[in-house]
C-alpha positions in Angstrom: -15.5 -3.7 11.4 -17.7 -1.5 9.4 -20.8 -2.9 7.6 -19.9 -4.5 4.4 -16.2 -4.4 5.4 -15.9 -8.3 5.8 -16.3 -8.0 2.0 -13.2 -6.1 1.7 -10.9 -9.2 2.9 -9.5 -12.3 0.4 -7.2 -13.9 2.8 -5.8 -16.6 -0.2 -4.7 -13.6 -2.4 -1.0 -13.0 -2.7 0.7 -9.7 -3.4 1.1 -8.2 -6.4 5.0 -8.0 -5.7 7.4 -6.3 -3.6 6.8 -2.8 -4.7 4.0 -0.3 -6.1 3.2 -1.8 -9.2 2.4 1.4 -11.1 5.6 3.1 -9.9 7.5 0.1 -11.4 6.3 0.3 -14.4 6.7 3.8 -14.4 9.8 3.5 -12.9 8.5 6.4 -10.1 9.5 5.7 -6.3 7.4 5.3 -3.1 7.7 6.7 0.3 5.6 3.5 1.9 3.6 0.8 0.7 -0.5 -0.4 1.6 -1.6 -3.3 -0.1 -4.9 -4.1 -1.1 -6.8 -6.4 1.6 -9.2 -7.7 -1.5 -6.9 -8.1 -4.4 -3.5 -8.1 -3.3 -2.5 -5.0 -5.2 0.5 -2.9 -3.9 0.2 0.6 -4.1 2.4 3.9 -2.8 0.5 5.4 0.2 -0.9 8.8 0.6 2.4 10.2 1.5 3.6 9.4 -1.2 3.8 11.8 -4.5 1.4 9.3 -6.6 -1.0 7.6 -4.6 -1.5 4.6 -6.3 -2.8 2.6 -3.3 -6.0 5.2 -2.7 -6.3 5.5 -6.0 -6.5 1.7 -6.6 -9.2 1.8 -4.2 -11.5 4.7 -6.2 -11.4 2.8 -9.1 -12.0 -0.9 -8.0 -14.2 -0.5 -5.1 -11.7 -2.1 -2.9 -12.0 -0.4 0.3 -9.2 -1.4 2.8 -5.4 -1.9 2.4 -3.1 -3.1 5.0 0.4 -1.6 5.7 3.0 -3.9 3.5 5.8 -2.4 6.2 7.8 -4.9 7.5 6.1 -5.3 11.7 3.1 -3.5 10.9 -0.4 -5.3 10.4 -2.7 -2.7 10.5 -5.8 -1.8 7.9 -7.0 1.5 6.5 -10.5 1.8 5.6 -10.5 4.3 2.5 -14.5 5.3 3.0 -14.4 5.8 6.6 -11.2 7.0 7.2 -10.8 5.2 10.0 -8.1 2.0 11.1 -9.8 -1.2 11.4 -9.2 -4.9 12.3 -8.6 -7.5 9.4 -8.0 -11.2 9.4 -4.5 -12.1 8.5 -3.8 -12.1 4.8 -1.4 -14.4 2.8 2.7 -14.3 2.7 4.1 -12.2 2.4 2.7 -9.7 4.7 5.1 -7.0 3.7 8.3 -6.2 1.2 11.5 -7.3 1.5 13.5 -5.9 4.9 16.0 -5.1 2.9 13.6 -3.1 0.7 14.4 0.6 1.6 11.5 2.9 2.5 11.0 5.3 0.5 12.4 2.6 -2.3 12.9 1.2 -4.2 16.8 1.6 -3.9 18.3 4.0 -6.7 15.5 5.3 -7.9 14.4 7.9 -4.6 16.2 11.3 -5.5 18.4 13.0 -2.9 16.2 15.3 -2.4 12.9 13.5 -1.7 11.8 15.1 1.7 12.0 18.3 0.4 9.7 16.6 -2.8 7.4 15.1 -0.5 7.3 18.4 1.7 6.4 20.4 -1.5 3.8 18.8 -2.6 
């Protein structure tokens, strides 16, 4: 774990919810989901068009996220680039199963590969 990383952990913080928060309230779609290993916050990934998860991280100071994908556990470290190991964090671990990715439901266009390929 990189120095100062152990920092980067709260395992007694819950989600912030099921989806990215700033694409809810913007009503926006994702194409996956990282949440934040320190806070809890949710955030669309990097391929996604908004990236709210690395962008939560440049403004808070909150290094690592962890895939919220349902069967995946693994940690991003935003400074190093790099995967690394974290401690298990609190339920849920990811969104809902029925939660389709990209999601949410009725909000992704038709089109979104070709979006996401564009960009």
């Amino acid at each position: 774990m990189p120095t100062g990383a152990a920092d980067a952990f709260d395992t007694t913080v819950p989600p912030s919810g099921p989806g990215c928060l700033e694409c809810e309230q913007t009503g926006g779609w994702w194409w996956h989901l990282r949440r934040c290993a320190r806070c809890g916050h949710v955030g669309c990934c990097d391929g996604s068009l908004s990236t709210h998860a690395r962008r939560h991280a440049a403004a808070t100071g909150h290094p690592v996220v962890q895939s919220y994908e349902p069967g995946e556990d693994w940690c991003w470290d935003f400074p190093g680039e790099t995967f690394l190991d974290g401690p298990p964090l609190a339920e849920p671990t990811s969104h809902p199963e029925d939660q389709p990715a990209p999601g949410p439901a009725g909000r992704v266009p038709e089109d979104w590969r070709d979006i996401l390929a564009g960009r």
